[in-house]
PADREN-604593 format. One line per field, with one value per atom (N, C-alpha, C): residue in one letter; atom name; x, y, z. Coordinates in Angstrom, 1 decimal, decimal comma. Example, Ala and Ser with C-alpha at 12.3 -4.5 7.8 and 13.67 -1.06 7.14 Angstrom:
type <- [A A A S S S]
atom <- [N CA C N CA C]
xx <- [13,2 12,3 13,2 12,8 13,7 12,9]
yy <- [-5,7 -4,5 -3,3 -2,2 -1,1 0,0]
zz <- [7,8 7,8 7,8 7,1 7,1 7,9]
***
This chain:
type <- [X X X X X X X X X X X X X X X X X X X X X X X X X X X X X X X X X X X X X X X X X X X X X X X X X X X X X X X X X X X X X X X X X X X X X X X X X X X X X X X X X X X X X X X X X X X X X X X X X X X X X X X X X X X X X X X X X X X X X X X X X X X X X X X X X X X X X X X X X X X X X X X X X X X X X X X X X X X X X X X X X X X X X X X X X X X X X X X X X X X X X X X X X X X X X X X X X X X X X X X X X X X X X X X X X X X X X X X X X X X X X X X X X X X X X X X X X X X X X X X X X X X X X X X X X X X X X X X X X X X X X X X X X X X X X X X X X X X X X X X X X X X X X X X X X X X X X X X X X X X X X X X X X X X X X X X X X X X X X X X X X X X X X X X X X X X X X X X X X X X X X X X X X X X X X X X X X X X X X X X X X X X]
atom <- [N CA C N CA C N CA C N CA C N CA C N CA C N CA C N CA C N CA C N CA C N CA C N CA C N CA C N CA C N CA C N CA C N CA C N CA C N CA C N CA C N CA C N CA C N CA C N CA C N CA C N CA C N CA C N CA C N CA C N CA C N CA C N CA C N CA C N CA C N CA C N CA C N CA C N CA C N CA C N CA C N CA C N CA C N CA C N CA C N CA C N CA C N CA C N CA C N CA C N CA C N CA C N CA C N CA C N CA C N CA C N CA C N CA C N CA C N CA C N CA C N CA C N CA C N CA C N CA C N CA C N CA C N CA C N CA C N CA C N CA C N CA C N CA C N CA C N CA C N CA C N CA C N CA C N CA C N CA C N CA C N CA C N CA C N CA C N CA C N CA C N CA C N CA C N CA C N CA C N CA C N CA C N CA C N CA C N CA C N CA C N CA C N CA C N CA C N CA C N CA C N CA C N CA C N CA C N CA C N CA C N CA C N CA C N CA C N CA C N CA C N CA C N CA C N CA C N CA C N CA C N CA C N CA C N CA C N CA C N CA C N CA C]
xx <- [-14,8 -15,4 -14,7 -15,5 -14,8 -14,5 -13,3 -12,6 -12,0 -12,4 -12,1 -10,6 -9,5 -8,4 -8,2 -7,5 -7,2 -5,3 -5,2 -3,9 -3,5 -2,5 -2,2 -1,0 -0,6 0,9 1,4 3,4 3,5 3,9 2,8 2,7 1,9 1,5 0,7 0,3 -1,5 -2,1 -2,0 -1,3 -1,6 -0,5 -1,1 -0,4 1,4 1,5 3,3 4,1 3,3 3,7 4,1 2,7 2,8 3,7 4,3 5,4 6,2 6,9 7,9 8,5 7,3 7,8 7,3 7,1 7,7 9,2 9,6 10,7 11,7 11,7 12,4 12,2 11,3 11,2 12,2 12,6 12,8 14,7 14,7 16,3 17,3 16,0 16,7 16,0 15,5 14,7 14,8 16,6 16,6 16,7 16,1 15,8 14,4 13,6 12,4 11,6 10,9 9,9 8,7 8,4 7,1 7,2 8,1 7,8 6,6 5,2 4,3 4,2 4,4 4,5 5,4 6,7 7,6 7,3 6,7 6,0 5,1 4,4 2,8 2,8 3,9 3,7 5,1 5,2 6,5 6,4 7,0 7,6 6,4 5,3 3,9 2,7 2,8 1,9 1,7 0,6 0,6 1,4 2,3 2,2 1,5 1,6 1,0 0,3 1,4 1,4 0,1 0,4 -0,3 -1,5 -1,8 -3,2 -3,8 -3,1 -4,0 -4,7 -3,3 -3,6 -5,0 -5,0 -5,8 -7,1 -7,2 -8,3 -8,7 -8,0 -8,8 -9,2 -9,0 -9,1 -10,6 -11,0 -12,8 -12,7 -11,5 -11,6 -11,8 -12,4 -12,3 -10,8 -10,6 -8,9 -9,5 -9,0 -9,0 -8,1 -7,2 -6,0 -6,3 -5,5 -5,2 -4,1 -3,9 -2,7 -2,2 -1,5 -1,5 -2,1 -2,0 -2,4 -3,9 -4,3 -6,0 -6,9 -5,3 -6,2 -6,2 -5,2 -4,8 -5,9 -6,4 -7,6 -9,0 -9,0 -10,4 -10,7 -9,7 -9,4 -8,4 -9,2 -8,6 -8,4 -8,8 -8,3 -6,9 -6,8 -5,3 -4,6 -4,9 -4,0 -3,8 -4,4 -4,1 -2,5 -2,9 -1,7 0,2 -0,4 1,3 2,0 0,7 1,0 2,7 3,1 4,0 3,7 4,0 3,4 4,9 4,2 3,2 2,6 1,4 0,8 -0,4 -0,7 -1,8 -2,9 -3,9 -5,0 -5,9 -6,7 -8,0 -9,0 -10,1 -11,4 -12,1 -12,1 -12,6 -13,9 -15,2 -16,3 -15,6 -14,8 -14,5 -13,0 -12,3 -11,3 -10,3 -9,5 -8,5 -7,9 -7,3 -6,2 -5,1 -4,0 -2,9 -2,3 -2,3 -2,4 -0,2 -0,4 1,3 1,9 2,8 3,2 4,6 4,9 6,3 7,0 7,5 8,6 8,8 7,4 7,5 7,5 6,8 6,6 7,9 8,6 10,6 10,9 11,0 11,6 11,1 9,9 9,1 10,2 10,5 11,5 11,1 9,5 9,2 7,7 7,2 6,0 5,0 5,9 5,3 5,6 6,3 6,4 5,2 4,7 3,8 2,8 2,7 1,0 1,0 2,6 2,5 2,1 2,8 2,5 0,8 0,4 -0,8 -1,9 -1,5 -2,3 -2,1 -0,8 -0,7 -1,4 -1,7 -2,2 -3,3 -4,5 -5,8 -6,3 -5,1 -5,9 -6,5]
yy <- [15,7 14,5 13,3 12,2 11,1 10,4 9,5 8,8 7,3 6,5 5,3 4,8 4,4 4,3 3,1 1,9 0,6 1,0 0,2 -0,3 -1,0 -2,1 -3,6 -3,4 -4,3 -4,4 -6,1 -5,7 -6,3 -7,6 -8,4 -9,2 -10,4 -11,5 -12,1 -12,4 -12,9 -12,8 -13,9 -14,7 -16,1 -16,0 -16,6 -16,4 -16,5 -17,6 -17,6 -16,5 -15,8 -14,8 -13,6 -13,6 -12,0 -12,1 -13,0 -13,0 -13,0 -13,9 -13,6 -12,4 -11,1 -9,9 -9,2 -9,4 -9,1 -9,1 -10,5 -10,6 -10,1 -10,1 -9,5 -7,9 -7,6 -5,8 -5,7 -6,8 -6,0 -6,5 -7,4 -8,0 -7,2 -7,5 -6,7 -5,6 -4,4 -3,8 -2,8 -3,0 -2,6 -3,4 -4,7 -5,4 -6,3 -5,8 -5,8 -5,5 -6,7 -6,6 -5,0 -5,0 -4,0 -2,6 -2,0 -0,5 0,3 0,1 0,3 0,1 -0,9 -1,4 -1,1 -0,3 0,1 1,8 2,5 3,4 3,4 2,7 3,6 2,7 1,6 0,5 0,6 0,8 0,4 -1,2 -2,0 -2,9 -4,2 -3,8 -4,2 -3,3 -1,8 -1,3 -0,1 0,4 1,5 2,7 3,3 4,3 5,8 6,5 7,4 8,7 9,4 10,0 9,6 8,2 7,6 7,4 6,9 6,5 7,9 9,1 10,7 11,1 11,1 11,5 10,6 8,9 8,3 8,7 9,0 9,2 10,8 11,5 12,8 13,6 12,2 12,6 12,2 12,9 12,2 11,7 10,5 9,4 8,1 6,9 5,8 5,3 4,5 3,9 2,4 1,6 -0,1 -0,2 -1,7 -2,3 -3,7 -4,2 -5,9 -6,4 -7,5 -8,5 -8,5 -8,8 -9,6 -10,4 -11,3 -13,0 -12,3 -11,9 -11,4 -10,6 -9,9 -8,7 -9,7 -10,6 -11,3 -12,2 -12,7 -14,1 -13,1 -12,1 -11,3 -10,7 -9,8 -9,1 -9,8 -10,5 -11,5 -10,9 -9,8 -9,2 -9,0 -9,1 -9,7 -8,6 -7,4 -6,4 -6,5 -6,5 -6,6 -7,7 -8,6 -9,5 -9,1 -7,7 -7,1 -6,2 -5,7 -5,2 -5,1 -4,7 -5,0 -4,1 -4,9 -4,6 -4,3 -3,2 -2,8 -1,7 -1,4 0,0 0,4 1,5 2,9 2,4 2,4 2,4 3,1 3,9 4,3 3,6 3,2 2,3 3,0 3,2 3,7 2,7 3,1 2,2 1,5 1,5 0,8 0,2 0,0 -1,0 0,5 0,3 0,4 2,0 2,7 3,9 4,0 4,0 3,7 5,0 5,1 6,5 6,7 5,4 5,4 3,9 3,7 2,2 2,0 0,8 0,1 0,8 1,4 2,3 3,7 4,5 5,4 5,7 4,4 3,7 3,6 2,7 2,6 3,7 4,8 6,3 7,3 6,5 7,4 7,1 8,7 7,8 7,8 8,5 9,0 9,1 8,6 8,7 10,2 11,3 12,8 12,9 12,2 12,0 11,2 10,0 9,6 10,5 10,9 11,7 12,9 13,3 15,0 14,4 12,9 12,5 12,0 11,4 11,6 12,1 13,8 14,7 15,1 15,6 15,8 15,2 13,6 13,2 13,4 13,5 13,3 14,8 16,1 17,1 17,5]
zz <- [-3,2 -3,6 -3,0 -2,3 -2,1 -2,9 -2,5 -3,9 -2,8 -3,8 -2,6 -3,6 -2,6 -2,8 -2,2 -2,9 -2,6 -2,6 -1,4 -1,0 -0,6 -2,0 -1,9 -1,6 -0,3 0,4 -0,9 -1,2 -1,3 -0,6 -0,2 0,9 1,0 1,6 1,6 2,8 2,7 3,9 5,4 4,5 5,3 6,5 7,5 9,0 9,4 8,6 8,6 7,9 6,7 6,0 6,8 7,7 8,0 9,7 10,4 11,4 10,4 9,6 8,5 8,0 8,0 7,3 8,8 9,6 10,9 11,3 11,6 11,5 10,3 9,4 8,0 8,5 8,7 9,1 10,1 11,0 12,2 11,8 11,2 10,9 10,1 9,0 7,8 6,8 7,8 7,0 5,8 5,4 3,9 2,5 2,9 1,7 2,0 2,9 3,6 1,9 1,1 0,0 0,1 0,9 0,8 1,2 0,0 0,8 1,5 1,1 1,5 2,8 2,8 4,7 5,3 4,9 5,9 5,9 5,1 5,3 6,0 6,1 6,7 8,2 8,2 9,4 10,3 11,6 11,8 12,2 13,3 13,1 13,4 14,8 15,0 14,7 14,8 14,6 13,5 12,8 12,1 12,9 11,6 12,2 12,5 13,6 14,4 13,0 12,5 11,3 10,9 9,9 8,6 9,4 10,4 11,1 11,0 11,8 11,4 10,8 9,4 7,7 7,2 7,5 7,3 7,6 8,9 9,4 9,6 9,0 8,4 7,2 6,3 5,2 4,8 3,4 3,6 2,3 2,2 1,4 1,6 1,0 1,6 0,9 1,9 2,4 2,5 1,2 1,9 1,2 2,0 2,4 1,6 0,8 1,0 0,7 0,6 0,5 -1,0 -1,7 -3,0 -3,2 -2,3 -3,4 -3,2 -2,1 -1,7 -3,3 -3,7 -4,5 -6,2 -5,8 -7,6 -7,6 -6,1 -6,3 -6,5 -5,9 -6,2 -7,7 -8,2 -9,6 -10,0 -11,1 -12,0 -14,0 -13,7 -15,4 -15,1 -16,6 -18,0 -17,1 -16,7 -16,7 -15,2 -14,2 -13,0 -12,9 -13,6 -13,4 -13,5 -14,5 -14,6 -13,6 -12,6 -11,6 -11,0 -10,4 -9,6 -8,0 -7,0 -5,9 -5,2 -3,9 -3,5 -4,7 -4,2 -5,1 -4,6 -5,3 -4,8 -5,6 -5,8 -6,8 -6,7 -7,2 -6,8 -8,1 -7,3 -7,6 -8,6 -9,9 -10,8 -11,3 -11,8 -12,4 -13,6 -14,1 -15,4 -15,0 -13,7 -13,1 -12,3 -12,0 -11,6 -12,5 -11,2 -12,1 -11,1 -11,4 -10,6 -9,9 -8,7 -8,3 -7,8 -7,3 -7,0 -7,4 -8,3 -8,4 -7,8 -7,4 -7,0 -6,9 -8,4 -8,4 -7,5 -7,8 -6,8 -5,8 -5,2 -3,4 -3,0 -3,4 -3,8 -3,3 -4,1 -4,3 -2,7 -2,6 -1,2 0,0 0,8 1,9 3,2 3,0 4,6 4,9 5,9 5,9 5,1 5,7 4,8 3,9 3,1 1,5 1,0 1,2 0,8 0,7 2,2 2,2 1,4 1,2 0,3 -1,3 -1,5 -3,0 -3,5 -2,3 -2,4 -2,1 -1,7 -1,7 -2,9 -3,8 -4,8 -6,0 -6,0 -6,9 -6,9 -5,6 -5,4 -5,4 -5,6 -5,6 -7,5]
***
């Protein structure tokens, strides 16, 4: 069954932001905000792996920013979030498939994809 899965970097979209955690990735990338992005992204491009896994899986995969996902989904509960995180798009809002904490804990690109194969099976 396809399952569409939203993935909010903790980040923001606006142009100064995203050289910023460019530079921050490449300076100091163990206090670098967005684990999600240092997983699945090395320093300019996705990485090789996560592009694969992405593209052989028969799920939909969309990406956005914070402030992107806080100005679009405006319910009470979205707001407590803490970012980065996993979501998958349910008819009645949001189910949280991986949050902050465990993104944190993730140390390797094939860790993510084994935790969310595990979740989505």
């Amino acid at each position: 069954m396809k399952r569409e899965l939203l993935f909010v970097y903790n980040a923001d979209s606006n142009f100064l932001n995203k050289y910023i955690d460019i530079a921050h990735k490449i300076i100091s990338p163990t206090t670098y905000s967005c684990d999600l992005c240092s997983l699945t992204h090395g320093n300019f491009l996705e990485k090789k792996a996560w592009r694969e896994y992405r593209e052989g899986v028969d799920h939909v995969f969309r990406f956005r920013y914070k402030n992107d996902f806080l100005a679009t989904f405006k319910g009470e509960a979205y707001k407590t979030f803490r970012f980065p995180i996993i979501l998958e798009n349910k008819m009645n809002g949001f189910d949280v498939i991986l949050d902050a904490e465990q993104l944190r804990l993730t140390q390797t690109i094939e860790d993510l994809i084994k935790a969310l194969e595990e979740k989505l099976d």
